[in-house]
N, C-alpha and C positions, 0 to 999 in steps of 0.2 A: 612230568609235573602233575600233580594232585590236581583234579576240577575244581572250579571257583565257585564258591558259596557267596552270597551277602552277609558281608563281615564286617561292621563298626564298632566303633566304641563310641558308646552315645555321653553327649554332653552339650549342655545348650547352649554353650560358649568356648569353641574350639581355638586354642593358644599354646603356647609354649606352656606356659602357666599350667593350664589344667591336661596336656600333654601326659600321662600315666607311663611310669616307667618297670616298665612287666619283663625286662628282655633280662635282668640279670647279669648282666656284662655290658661295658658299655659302648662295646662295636654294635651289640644289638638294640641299643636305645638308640643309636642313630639310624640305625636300620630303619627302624622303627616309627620315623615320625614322619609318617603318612598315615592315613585315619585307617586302609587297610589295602592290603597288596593282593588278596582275593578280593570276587567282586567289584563293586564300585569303592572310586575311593572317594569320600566325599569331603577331606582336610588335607592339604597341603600344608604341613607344619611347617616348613624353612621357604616362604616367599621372597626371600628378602635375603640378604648378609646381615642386617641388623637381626634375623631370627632365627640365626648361624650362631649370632655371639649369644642373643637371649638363652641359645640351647645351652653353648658352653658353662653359659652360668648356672643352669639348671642341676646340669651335672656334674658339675664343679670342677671342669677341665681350663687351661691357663692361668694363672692369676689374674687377678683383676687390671691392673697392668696393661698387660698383656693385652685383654680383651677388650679395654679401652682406645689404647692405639689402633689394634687394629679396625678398630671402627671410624676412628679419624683417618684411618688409611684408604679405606673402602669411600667414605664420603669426598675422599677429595680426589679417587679414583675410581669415579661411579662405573666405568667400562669395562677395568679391571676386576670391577667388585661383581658386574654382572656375568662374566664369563666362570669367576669362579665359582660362581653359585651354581649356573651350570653345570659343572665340571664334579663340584662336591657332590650333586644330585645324581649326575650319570655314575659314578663311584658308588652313592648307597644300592642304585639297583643294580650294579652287577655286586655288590656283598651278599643282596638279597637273593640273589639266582647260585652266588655261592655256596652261602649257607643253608638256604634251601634244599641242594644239591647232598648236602653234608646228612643234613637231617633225612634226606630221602632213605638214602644208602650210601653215606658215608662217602660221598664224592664217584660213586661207580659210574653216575650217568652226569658225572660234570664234564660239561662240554671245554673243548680246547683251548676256544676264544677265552673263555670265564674266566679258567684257571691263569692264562696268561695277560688279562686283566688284573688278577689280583695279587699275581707274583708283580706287576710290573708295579702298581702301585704301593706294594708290602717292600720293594726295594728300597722307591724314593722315601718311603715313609722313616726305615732305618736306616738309610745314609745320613740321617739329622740323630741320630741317638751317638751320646757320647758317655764316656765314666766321669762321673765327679767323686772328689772327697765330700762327704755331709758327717753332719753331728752324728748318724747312726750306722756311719762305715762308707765306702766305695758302693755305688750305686748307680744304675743307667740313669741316664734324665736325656729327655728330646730338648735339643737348642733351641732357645727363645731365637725370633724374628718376626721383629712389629711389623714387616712389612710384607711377609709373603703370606698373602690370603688361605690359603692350604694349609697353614698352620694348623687349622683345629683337625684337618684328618691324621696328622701323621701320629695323634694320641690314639684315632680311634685304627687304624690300623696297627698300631700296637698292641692294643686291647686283643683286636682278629689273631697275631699271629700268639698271643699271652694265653688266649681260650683255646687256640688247635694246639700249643704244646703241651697246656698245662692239665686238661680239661677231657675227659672221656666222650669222644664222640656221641654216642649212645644219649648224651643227654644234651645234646643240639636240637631242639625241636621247633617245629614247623607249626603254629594255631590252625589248627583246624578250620575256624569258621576266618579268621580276617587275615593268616596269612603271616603274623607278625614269629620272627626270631626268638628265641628266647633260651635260657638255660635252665633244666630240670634241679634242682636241687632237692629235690622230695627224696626222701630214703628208697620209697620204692621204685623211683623214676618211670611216674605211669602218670604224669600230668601232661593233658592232652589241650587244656590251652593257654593262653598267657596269660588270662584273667577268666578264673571259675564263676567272677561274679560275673563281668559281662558278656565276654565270649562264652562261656558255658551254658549260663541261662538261654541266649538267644540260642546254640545250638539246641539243647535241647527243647527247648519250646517249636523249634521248627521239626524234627522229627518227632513232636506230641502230633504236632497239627498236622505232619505229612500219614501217621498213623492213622489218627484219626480222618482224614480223606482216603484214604485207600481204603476202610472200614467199610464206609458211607459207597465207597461203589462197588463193594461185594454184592 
């Protein structure tokens, strides 16, 4: 694994809300919402199941529906609601050591445990996808269930397994300075973090200053 830098994404009011969604795919927005997976991480974006559903709505997974119940569901099964929060958290960071892995080298140093973490969860996730008829032909859809609090993973492990079939390794990439997932989409696929504006600047402003002190003790 790449050494850790201090990696944030600075904002003077950390929320769902003001949450930046850099990853390009949206296995890696969930990935993603922690303030940064190198260094320190100084935002916990999903504290709660209430900011499980706030993400859903963010990125427009369930219907409304949907993500209404299950927030009646969670409040009137506070014990259930805390273990799945748990549960969803320990899920993003074995994505993150997945995908990290991916982006290293293409999964060559992904460890045993990972892999069989993420098959086991890519299982349950499509044992709930089924075909429907719609207006624009025969099409997968994941089964609604207001009650099972893991609902909202098994869109984004869909997402996981949509990006590794569909999607050229090569452009899974790792932030440099915070650490964060994300997908290249640049023609010549040489973007090196998930935001040029913030990740970029602070990178390079710390190898100005690291140049500049190495200078200063010649």
């Amino acid at each position: 694994m790449k050494c850790s830098i201090f990696g944030v994404h600075m904002s003077k009011e950390r929320s769902i809300a003001t949450l930046p969604l850099d990853g390009g795919a949206l296995c890696f927005h969930f990935i993603n919402t922690v303030n940064a997976w190198r260094g320190i991480n100084l935002h916990e974006y999903l504290s709660s199941y209430q900011e499980v559903i706030a993400w859903c709505r963010k990125v427009d997974i369930l219907d409304e529906a949907q993500r209404t119940a299950l927030l009646q569901y969670a409040a009137q099964h506070e014990t259930a609601a805390v273990a799945a929060l748990q549960k969803l958290k320990r899920t993003r960071e074995m994505l993150y050591h997945f995908f990290s892995a991916i982006a290293d080298d293409d999964g060559d140093t992904l460890s045993a445990a990972i892999l069989e973490k993420f098959n086991k969860a890519l299982t349950n996730a499509l044992s709930h996808l089924q075909m429907e008829t719609t207006p624009t032909g025969v099409k997968a859809v994941l089964q609604r269930d207001d009650t099972d609090l893991m609902a909202p993973l098994w869109t984004v492990m869909k997402s996981a397994y949509d990006v590794l079939t569909n999607e050229e390794h090569t452009r899974i990439k790792e932030c440099g300075t915070c650490g964060w997932i994300f997908l290249d989409n640049t023609k010549n696929n040489k973007k090196r973090w998930c935001s040029p504006l913030s990740c970029g600047t602070m990178d390079k402003s710390k190898r100005y200053y690291q140049k500049k002190k190495e200078k200063a003790e010649e």
